[in-house]
C-alpha positions as CSV (number, residue, x, y, z in Angstrom):
1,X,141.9,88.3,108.0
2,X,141.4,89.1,111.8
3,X,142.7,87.5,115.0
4,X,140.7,84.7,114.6
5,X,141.9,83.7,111.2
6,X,139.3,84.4,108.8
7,X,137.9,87.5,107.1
8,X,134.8,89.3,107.7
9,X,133.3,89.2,104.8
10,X,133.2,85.3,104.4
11,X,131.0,82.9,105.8
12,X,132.3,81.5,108.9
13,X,130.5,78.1,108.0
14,X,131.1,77.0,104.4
15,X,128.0,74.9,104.3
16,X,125.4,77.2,105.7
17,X,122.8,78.5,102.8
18,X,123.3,82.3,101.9
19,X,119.7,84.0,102.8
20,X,118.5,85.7,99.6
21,X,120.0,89.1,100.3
22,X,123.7,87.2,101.0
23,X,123.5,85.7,97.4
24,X,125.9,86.9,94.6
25,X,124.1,89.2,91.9
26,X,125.2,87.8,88.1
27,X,123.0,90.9,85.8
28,X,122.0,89.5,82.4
29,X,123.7,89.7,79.1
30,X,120.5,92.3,78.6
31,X,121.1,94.3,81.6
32,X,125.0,94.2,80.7
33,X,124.0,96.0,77.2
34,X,121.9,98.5,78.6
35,X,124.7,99.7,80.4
36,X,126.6,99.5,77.9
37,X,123.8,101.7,75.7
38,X,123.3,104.0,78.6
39,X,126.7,104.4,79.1
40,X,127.2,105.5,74.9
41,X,124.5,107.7,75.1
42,X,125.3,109.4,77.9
43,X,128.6,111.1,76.6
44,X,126.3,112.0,73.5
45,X,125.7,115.5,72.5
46,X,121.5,115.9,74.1
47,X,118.7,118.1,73.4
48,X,117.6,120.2,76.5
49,X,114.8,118.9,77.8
50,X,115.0,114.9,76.7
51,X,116.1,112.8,78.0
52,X,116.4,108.9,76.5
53,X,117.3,105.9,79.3
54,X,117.8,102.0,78.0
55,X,116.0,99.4,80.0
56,X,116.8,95.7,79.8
57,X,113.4,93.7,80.5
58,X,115.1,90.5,80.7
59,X,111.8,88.5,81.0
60,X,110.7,89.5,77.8
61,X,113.9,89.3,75.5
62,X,113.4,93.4,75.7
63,X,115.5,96.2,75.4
64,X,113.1,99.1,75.7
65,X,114.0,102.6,75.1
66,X,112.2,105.3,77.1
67,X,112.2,108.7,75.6
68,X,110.9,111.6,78.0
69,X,110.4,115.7,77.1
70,X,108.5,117.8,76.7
71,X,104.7,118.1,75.0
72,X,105.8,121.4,72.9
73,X,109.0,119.8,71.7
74,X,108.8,119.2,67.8
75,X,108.6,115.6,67.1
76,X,111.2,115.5,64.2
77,X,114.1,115.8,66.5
78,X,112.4,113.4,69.0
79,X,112.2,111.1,65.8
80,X,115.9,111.5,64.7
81,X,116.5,110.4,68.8
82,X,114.7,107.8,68.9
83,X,115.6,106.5,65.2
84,X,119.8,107.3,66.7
85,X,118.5,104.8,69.8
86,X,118.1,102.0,67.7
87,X,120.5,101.7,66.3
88,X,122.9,102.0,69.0
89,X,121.1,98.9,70.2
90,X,121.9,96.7,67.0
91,X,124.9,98.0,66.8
92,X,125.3,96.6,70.1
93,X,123.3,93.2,69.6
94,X,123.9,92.3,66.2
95,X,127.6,91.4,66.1
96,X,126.2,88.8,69.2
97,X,123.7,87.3,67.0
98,X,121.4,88.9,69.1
99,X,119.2,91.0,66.6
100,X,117.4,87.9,65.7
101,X,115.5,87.3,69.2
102,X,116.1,90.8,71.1
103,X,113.3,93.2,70.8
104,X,113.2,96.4,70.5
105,X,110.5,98.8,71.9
106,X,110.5,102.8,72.6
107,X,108.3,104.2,75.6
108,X,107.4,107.9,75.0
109,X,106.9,109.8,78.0
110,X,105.5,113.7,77.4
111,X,105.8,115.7,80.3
């Protein structure tokens, strides 16, 4: 609160309409477990030179799961990766119910 009586950070008129930027942000239950999955992986033990990141596609019922490294890497450990990524996603969806309208895809990007 300041001199005036009211704080800051509300609206001084109740009734005016929030412009788009003003408006609160409420993620999706998608977004929320790609957070989640980012957040799991990222205190994983990693191969140098990949490097996995979970994106929630919202629009499209989509958890995708980008994979990048490195064109000489051998593919069987990029495999066991992305095979470990999946998982972790139904492990995260399926106790929701989830599995059955959540797709999964992988993204390979070879740099």
């Amino acid at each position: 609160m300041n001199k005036k009586g009211f704080s800051p950070l509300e609206p001084t008129n109740p009734s005016r309409q929030l412009s788009k930027g003003e408006q609160p942000y409420t993620m999706s239950c998608l977004e929320y477990v790609a957070i989640i999955l980012n957040n799991w992986f990222a205190s994983m033990d990693k191969i140098e030179g990949v490097d996995v990141l979970f994106h929630a596609i919202s629009k499209d019922d989509t958890i995708s799961i980008r994979i990048s490294y490195n064109a000489e890497m051998p593919l069987d450990p990029i495999d066991d990766i992305i095979g470990i990524a999946q998982n972790m996603v139904l492990e995260v969806i399926t106790p929701e119910g989830w599995d059955s309208w959540v797709k999964i895809i992988v993204e390979r990007i070879i740099h």
